[in-house]
C-alpha positions in Angstrom: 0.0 0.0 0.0 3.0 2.4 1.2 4.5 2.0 -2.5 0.9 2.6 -4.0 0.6 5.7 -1.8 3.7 6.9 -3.0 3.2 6.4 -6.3 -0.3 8.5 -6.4 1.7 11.2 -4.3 3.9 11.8 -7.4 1.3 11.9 -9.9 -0.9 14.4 -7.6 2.6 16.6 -7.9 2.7 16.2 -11.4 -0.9 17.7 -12.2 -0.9 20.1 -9.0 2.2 20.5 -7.7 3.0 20.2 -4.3 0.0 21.8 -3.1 -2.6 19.4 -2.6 -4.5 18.0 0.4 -4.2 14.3 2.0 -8.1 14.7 1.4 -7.3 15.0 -2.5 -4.7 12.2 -2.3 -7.5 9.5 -0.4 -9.7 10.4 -3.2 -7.1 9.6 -5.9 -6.3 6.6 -4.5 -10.0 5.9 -3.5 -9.1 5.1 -0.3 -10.2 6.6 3.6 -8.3 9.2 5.3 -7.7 6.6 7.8 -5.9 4.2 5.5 -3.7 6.7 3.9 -3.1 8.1 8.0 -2.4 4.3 8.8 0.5 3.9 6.1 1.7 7.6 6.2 1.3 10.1 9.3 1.6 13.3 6.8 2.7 14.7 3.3 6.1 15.4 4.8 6.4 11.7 6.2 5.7 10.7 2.3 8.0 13.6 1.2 10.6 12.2 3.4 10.0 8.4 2.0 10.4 9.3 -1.7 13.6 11.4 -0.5 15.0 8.2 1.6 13.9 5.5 -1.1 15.9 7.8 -4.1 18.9 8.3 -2.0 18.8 4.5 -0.8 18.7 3.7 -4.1 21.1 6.3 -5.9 23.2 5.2 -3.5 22.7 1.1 -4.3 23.3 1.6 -7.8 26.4 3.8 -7.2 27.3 1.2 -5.1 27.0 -1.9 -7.6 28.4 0.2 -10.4 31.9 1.1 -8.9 32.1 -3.2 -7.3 31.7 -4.5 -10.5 34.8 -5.8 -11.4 33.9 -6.8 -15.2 33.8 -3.1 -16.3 36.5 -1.1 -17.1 37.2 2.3 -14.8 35.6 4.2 -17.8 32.7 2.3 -17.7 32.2 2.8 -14.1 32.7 6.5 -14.9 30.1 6.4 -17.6 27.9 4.3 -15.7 28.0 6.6 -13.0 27.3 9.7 -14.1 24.5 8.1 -15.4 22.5 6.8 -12.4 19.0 8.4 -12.5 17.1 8.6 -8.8 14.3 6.3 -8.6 11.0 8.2 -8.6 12.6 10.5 -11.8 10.0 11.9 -12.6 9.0 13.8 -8.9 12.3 15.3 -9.1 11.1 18.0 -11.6 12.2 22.1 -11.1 9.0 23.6 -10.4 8.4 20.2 -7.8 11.9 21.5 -6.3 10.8 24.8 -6.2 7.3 24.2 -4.2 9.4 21.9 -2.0 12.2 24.7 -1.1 9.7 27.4 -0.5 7.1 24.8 1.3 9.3 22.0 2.8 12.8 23.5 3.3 14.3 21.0 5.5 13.5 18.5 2.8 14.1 20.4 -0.1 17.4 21.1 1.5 18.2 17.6 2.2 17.9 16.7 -1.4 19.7 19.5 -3.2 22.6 18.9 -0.5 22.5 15.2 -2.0 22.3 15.7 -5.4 25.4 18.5 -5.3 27.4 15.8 -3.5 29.2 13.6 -6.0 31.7 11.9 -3.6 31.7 9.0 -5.5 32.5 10.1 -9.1 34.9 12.4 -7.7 37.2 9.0 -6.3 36.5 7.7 -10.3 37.9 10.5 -11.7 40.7 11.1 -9.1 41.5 7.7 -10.0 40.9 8.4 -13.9 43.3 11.5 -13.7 45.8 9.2 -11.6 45.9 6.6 -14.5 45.7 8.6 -17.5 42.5 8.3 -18.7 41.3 11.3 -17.7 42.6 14.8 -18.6 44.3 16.1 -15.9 41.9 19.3 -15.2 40.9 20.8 -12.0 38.6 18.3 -10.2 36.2 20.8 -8.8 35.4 22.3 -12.0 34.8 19.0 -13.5 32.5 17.4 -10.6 30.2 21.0 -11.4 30.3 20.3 -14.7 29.0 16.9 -14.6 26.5 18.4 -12.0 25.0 21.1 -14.0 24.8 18.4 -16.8 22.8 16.2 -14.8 20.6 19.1 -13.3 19.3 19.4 -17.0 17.0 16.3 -16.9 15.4 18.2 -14.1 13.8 20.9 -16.2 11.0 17.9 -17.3 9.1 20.5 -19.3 12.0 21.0 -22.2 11.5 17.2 -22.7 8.0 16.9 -23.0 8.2 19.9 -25.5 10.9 18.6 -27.4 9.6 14.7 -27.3 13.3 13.6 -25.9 13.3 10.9 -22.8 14.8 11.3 -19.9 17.0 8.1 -20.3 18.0 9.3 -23.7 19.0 13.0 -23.1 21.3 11.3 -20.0 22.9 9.1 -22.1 23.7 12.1 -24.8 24.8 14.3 -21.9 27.2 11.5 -21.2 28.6 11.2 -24.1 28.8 15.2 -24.4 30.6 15.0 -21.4 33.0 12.0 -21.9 33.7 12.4 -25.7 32.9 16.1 -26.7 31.2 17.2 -29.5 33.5 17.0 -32.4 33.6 13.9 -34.6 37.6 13.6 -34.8 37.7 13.8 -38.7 41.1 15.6 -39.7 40.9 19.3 -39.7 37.9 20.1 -38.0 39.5 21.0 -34.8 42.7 23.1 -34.5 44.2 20.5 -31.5 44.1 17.3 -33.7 
């Protein structure tokens, strides 16, 4: 029922944003007050389970990405940057602005997470270390790949321009790991 719950939560925020009563929520699910009070004891206790379950999870991926020892350290480096947070499509900017103006502490919580690439900064320390990454000022670099990601946050540029989520992250990616420029002779003044 929690996961149910959940689920309706998101949709309710993607129609209506953040605003919207535990009344409204029981009636999208079709379900009593009591029921949904049984399995949550407010919006910020659901708030709070969506944030726990996509950082839990974020963090599991992560996790199994950078252990598996079949794929190459730029694998793991591609692989990583392209972890999307379960519940994708709650994590939207006007969501994220309703929840920093309504729900600081959580909004807080998750834009301290998703500005904290621990993680990918060890693969690319270890990628500059080796060679296969350019040595360039880690900082800059982490932001970079940050500001990249943040894109697939602005969910109303891909429903205009008919691009998926999973697709625009794998082009950012790529962007990111291999430039632009097709290599062909003469088309860049550094080949």
């Amino acid at each position: 029922m929690k996961a149910r719950i959940i689920q309706a939560f998101i949709e309710e925020t993607r129609y209506n944003g953040i605003k919207f009563t535990m009344d409204e929520l029981a009636k999208r699910l079709g379900i009593s007050k009591r029921t949904l009070y049984e399995n949550f004891s407010s919006k910020v206790d659901i708030l709070d389970a969506i944030i726990d379950s996509t950082l839990n999870e974020f963090d599991y991926q992560t996790r199994q990405i950078i252990d598996n020892t079949d794929w190459t350290l730029a694998e793991k480096i591609k692989k990583t940057i392209a972890v999307l947070p379960k519940y994708n499509e709650f994590y939207d900017l006007r969501i994220l602005e309703q929840l920093k103006r309504s729900y600081p502490e959580q909004w807080e919580r998750v834009n301290r997470e998703f500005n904290q690439w621990d993680d990918i900064k060890e693969l690319l320390e270890e990628g500059i270390r080796t060679g296969i990454v350019k040595d360039i000022n880690i900082d800059l670099l982490i932001r970079v790949i940050i500001e990249a990601s943040n894109i697939t946050l602005d969910k109303h540029f891909f429903l205009v321009h008919s691009i998926a989520v999973t697709e625009s992250v794998e082009t950012i990616v790529d962007v990111l790991l291999t430039g632009i420029l097709t290599g062909k002779k003469g088309e860049c003044p550094n080949s």
